[in-house]
C-alpha positions as CSV (number, residue, x, y, z in Angstrom):
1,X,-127.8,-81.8,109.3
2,X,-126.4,-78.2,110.6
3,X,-128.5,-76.8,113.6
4,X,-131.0,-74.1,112.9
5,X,-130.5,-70.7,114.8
6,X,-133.5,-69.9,116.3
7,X,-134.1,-66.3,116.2
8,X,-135.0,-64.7,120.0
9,X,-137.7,-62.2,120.1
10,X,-138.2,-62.6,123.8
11,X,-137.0,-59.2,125.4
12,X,-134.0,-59.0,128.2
13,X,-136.3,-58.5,130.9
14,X,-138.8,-61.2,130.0
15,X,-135.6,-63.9,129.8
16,X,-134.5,-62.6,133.4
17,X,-138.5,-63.4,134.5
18,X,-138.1,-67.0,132.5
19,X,-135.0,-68.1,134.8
20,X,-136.4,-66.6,137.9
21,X,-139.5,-68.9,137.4
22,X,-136.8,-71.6,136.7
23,X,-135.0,-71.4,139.6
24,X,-138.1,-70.9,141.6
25,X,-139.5,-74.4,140.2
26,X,-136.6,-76.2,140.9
27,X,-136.3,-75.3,144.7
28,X,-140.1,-76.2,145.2
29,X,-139.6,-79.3,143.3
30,X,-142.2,-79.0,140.6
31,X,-139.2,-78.8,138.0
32,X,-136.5,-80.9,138.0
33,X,-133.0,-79.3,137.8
34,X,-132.3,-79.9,134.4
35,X,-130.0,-78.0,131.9
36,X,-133.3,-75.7,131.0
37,X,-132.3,-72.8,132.9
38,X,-128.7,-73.1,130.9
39,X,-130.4,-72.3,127.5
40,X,-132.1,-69.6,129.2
41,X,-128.5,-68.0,130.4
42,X,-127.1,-68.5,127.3
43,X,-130.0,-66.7,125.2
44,X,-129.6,-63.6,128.4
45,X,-125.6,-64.0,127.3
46,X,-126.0,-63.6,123.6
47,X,-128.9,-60.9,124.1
48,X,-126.0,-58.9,126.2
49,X,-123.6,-59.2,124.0
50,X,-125.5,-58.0,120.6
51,X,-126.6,-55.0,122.2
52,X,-122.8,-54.1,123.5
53,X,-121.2,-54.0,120.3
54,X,-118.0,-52.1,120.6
55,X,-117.9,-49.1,118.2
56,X,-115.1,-49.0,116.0
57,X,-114.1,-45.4,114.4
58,X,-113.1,-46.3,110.5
C-alpha cells in the first residue's frame, strides 16, 4: 500500500516554532530524542524548496 502525501498547511514560521519546542523538550528531558524533529526538518526542507522554484524563460 503506497504512502499517502500529507498535504502541509502549517506555515514556514510556525514549523521553525514546532522544532524550536522540539529541541527545547529534548534538552529538558520531557521529550525523548527521537526522529520527531527529523520530519519536522524535512517538512521546513520541502516548504523551502516549493517556494524557490527556479524560473525558466520558455
Amino acid at each position: 500500500m503506497p504512502k499517502s502525501k500529507s498535504e502541509n498547511t502549517m506555515t514556514l514560521e510556525e514549523l521553525k516554532i514546532k522544532l524550536s519546542n522540539i529541541k527545547l523538550n529534548i534538552r529538558s528531558g520531557q521529550e525523548k530524542n527521537t526522529n520527531a524533529h527529523k520530519k519536522t526538518k524535512v517538512q521546513i526542507a520541502q516548504l523551502l524548496s516549493k517556494k524557490q522554484q527556479p524560473i525558466t524563460k520558455n
